[in-house]
ZADREN-899674 format. One line per 3 residues: number of its first residue (from 1); their letters; for each residue x, y negated, z negated of C-alpha. Coordinates in nm, 4 decimals, decimal comma. Last residue first. Example, Ala and Ser with C-alpha at 12.3 -4.5 7.8 and 13.67 -1.06 7.14 Angstrom:
2
2) sa) 1,3670/0,1060/-0,7140 ~ 1,2300/0,4500/-0,7800 $
REM end
This chain:
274
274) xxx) -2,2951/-1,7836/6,9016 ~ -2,3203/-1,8835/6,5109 ~ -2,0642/-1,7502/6,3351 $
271) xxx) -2,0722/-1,5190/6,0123 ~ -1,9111/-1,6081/5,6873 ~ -1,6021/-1,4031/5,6195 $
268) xxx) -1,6314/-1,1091/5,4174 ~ -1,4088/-1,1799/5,1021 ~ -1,1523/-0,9133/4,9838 $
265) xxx) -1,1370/-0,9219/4,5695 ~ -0,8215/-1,0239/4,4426 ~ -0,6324/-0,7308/4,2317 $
262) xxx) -0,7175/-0,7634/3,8821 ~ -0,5725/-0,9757/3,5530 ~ -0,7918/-1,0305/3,2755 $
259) xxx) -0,8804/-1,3811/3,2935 ~ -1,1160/-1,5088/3,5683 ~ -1,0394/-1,2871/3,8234 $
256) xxx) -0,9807/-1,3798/4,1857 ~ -1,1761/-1,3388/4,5033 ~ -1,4775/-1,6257/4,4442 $
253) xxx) -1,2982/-1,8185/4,2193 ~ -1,0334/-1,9173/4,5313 ~ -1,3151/-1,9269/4,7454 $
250) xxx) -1,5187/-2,1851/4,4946 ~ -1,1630/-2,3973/4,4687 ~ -1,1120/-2,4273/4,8350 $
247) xxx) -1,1441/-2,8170/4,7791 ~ -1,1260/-2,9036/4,4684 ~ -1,4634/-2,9841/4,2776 $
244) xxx) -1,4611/-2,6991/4,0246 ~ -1,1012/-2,7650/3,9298 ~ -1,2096/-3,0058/3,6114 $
241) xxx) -1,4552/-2,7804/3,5095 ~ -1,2093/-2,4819/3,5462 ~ -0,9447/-2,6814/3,3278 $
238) xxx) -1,2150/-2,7195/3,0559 ~ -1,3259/-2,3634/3,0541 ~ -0,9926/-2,1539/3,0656 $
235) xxx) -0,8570/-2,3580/2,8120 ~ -1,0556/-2,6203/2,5727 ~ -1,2680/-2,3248/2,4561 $
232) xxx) -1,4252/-2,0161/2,5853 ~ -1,1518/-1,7875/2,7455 ~ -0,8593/-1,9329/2,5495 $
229) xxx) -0,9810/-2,0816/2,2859 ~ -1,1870/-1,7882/2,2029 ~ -0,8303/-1,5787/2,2357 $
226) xxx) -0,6804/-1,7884/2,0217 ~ -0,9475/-1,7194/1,7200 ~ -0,9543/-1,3853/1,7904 $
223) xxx) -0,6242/-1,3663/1,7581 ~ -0,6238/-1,5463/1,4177 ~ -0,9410/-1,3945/1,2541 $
220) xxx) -0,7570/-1,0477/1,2392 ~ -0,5429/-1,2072/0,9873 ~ -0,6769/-1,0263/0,6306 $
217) xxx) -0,7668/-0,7184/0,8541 ~ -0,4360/-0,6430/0,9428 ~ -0,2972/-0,7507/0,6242 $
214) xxx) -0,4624/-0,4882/0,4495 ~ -0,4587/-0,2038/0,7635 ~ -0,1306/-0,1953/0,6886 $
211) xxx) 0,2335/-0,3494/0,8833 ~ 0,0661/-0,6576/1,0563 ~ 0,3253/-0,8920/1,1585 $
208) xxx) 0,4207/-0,7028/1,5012 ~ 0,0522/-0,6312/1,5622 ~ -0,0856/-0,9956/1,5224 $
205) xxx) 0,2157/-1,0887/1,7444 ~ 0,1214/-0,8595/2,0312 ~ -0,2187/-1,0179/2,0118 $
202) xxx) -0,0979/-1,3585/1,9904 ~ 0,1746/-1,3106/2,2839 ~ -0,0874/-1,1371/2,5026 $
199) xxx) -0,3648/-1,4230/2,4554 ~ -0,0604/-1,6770/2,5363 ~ 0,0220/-1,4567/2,8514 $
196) xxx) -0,3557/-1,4600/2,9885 ~ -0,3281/-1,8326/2,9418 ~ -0,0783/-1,8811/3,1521 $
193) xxx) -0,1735/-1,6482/3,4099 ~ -0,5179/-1,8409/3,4255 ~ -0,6818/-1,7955/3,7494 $
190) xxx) -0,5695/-1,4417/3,7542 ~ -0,4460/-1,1727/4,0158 ~ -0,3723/-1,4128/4,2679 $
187) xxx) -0,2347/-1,6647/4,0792 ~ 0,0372/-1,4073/3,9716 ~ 0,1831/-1,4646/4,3079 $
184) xxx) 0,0076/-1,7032/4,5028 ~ -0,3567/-1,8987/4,5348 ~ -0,2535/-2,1907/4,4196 $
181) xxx) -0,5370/-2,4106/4,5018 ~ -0,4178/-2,6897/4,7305 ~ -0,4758/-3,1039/4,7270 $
178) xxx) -0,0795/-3,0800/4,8091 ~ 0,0956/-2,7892/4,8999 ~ 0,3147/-2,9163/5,2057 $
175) xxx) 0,4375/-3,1666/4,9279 ~ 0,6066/-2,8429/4,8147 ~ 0,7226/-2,9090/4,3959 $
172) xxx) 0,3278/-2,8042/4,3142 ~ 0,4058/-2,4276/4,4307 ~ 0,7345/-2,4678/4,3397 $
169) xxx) 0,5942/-2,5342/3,9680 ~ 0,2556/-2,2960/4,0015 ~ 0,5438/-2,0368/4,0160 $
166) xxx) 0,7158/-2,0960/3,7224 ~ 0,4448/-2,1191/3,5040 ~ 0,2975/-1,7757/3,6217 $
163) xxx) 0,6405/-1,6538/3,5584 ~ 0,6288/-1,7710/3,1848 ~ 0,3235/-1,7162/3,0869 $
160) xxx) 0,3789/-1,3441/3,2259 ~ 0,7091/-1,2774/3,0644 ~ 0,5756/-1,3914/2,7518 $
157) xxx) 0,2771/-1,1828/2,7786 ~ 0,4824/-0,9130/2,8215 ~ 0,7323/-0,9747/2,5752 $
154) xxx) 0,4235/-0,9911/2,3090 ~ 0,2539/-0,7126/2,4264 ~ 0,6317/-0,4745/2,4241 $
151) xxx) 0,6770/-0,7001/2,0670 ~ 0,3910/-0,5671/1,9465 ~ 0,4177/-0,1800/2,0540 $
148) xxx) 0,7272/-0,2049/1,8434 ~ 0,5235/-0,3322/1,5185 ~ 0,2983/-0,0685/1,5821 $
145) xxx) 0,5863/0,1766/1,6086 ~ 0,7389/0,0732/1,2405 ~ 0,9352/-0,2310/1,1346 $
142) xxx) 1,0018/-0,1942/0,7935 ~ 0,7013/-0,2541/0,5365 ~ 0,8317/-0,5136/0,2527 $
139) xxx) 0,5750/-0,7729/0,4074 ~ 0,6435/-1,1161/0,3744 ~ 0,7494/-1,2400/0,6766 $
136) xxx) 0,4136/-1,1059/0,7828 ~ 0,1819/-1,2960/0,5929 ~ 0,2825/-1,6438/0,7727 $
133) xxx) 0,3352/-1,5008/1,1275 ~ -0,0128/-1,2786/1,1014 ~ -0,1455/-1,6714/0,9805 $
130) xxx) -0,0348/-1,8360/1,2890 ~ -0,3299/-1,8924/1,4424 ~ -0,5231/-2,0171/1,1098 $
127) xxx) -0,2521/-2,2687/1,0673 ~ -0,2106/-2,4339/1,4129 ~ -0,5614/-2,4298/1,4684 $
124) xxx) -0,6079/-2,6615/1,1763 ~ -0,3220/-2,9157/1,3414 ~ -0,5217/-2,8835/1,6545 $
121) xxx) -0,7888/-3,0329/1,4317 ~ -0,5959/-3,2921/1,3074 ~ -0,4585/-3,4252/1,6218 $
118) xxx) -0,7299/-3,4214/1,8599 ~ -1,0944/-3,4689/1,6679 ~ -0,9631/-3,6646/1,3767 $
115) xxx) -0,6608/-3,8457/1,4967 ~ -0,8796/-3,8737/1,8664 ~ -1,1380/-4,0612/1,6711 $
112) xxx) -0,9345/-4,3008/1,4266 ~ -0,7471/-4,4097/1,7945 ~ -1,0913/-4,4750/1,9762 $
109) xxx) -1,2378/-4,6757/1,7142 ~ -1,5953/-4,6312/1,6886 ~ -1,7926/-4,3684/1,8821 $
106) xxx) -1,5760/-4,1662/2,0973 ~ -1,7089/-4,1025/2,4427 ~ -1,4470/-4,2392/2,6105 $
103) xxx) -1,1550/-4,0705/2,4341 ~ -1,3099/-3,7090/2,5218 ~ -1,2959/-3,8455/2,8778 $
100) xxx) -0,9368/-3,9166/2,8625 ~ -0,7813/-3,6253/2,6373 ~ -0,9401/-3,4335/2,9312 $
97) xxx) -0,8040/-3,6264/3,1926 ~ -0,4524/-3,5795/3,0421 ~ -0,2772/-3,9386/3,0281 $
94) xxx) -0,0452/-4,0457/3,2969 ~ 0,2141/-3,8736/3,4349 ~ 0,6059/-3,9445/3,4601 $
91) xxx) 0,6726/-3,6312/3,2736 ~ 0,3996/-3,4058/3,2061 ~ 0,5221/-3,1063/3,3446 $
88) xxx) 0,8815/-3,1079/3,1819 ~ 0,6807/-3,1988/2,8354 ~ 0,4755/-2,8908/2,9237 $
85) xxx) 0,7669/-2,6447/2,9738 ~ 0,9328/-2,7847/2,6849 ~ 0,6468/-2,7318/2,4516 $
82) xxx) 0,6109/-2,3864/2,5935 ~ 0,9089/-2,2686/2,5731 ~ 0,9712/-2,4003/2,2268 $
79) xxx) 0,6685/-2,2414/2,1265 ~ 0,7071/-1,9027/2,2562 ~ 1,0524/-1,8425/2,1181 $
76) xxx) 1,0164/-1,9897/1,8069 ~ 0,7060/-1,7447/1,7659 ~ 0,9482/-1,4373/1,8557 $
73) xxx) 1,2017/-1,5854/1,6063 ~ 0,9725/-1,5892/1,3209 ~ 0,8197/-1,2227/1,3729 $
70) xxx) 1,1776/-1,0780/1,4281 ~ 1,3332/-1,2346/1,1064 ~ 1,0796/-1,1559/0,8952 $
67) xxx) 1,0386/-0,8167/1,0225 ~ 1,3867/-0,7419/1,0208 ~ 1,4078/-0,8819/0,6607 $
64) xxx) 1,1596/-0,6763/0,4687 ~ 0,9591/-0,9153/0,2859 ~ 1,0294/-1,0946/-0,0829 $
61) xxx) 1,4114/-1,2123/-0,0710 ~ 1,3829/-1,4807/0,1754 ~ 0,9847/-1,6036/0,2425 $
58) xxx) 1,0491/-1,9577/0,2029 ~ 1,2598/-1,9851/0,5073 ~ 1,0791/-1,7449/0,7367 $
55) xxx) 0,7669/-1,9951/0,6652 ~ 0,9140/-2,2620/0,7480 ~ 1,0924/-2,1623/1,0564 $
52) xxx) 0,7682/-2,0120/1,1619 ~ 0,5795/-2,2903/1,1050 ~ 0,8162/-2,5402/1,2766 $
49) xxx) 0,8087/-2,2776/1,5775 ~ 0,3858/-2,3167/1,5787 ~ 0,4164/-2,7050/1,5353 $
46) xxx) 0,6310/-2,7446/1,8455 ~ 0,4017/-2,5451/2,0740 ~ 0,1367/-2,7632/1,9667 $
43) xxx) 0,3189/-3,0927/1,9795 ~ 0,4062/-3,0536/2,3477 ~ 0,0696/-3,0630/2,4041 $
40) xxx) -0,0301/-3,3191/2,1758 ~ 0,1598/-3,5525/2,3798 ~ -0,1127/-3,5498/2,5750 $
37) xxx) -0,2635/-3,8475/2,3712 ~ -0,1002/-4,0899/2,5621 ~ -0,1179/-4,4224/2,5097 $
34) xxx) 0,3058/-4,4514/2,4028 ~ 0,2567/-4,5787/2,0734 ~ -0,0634/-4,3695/1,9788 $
31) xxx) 0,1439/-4,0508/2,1244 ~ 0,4180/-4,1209/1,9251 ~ 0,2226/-4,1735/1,6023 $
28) xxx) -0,0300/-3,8978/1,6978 ~ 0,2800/-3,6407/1,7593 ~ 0,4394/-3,7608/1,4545 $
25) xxx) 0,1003/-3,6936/1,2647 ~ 0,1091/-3,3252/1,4310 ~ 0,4469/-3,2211/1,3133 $
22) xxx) 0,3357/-3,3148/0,9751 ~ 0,0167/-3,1813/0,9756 ~ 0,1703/-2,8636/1,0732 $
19) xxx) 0,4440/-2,8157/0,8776 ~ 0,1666/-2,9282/0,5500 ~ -0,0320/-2,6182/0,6343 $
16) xxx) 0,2502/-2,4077/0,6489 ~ 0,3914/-2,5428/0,3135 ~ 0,0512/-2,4680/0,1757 $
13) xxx) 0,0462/-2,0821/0,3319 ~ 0,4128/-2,0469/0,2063 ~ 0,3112/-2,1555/-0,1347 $
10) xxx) 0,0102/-1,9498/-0,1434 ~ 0,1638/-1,6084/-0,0214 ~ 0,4580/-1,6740/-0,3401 $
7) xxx) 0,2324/-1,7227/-0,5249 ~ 0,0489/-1,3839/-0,4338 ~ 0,3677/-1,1847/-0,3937 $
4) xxx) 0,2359/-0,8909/-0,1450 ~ 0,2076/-0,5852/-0,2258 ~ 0,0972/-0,3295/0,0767 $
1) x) 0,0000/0,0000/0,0000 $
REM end
């Protein structure tokens, strides 16, 4: 059975919670300096590798250290390379349509509005996400094969973010693509390789931090938390309603998958008129 310090559990839950308000009130400052509320971005993948530093750091001497070590550095890994891949993607743009129509609709003042409903609550995310990485630094459990099977999910779906970034890149870096739909490569399988990957890397974490079914079912909300973001919430359903009107768009939906990767469907062409 799993015994896990309770104190010790609350103070690296607390000093989670505070990483990411922190990390996320420097993003607001910045991005309330600069006009653009983007920056919050960046600042997500950055406040998930401040957690995990954090919480690795607190948790030395009371969890097996292989597993503390591994589930840490795996979410360092995946936020860092996320946050830089969107601040390299964002540079020289202007604000984030989506941060801009959710800032015209806010009653009062617009700055008090987007700290509440932008940078605090992604801060909230930020915790309850990462809870397997918080309770798993602190399990005394070695690494066993469900912990293995989590890192193969969790390399996969980092390999698959990160490709699927990659190619919508060159794909955007060809002025011979512009006012396309990328239609190539993983983009064929998936509308969303990118957020495929993050629901892999949560998953795959979830089952590298959980050693018993105790812990397992103590964090379960977390995954299934990111993957509702994902598939329901300000991913896969925003960025769709913002694509709906490009041309080619309804073809490209038409063959591909929505999320779970597939081969494209074949499309019988129209018929012409003689």
């Amino acid at each position: 059975m799993t015994v896990v310090d309770t104190g010790v559990l609350a103070g690296v839950t607390g000093a989670s919670a505070g990483t990411a308000l922190a990390v996320m009130l420097v993003a607001f400052a910045v991005g309330t300096a600069k006009g653009l509320h983007r920056i919050v971005d960046v600042a997500w993948g950055i406040a998930f590798a401040a957690v995990a530093v954090v919480a690795w750091s607190l948790a030395a001497g009371h969890g097996d250290d292989a597993r503390r070590t591994v589930v840490a550095l795996a979410t360092v890994l995946w936020g860092l390379r996320l946050a830089a891949h969107i601040a390299r993607r964002g540079r020289g743009h202007g604000e984030d349509p989506r941060y801009a129509r959710m800032l015209a609709r806010a009653r009062g003042n617009p700055t008090l509005y987007a700290l509440r409903t932008v940078y605090l609550l992604q801060g909230g995310l930020v915790w309850l996400v990462s809870l397997p990485v918080q309770v798993g630094v602190l399990l005394p459990e070695p690494l066993g094969p469900t912990a293995f099977v989590g890192l193969a999910v969790w390399a996969t779906g980092l390999s698959f973010e990160a490709l699927g970034d990659r190619q919508l890149a060159r794909f955007k870096a060809d002025p011979a693509n512009r006012g396309r739909v990328m239609d190539r490569g993983l983009w064929s399988w998936t509308r969303h390789p990118n957020y495929f990957g993050d629901f892999l890397v949560w998953w795959g974490l979830y089952l590298t931090a959980c050693a018993t079914w105790q812990p397992a079912l103590l964090t379960l909300v977390s995954p299934l938390v990111m993957s509702g973001l994902l598939i329901w919430g300000s991913g896969k359903r925003l960025l769709e309603a913002h694509m709906a009107d490009r041309p080619g768009y309804a073809a490209y939906r038409a063959r591909t998958s929505g999320f779970f990767p597939r081969p494209p469907r074949r499309t019988t062409p129209a018929p012409t008129r003689s």
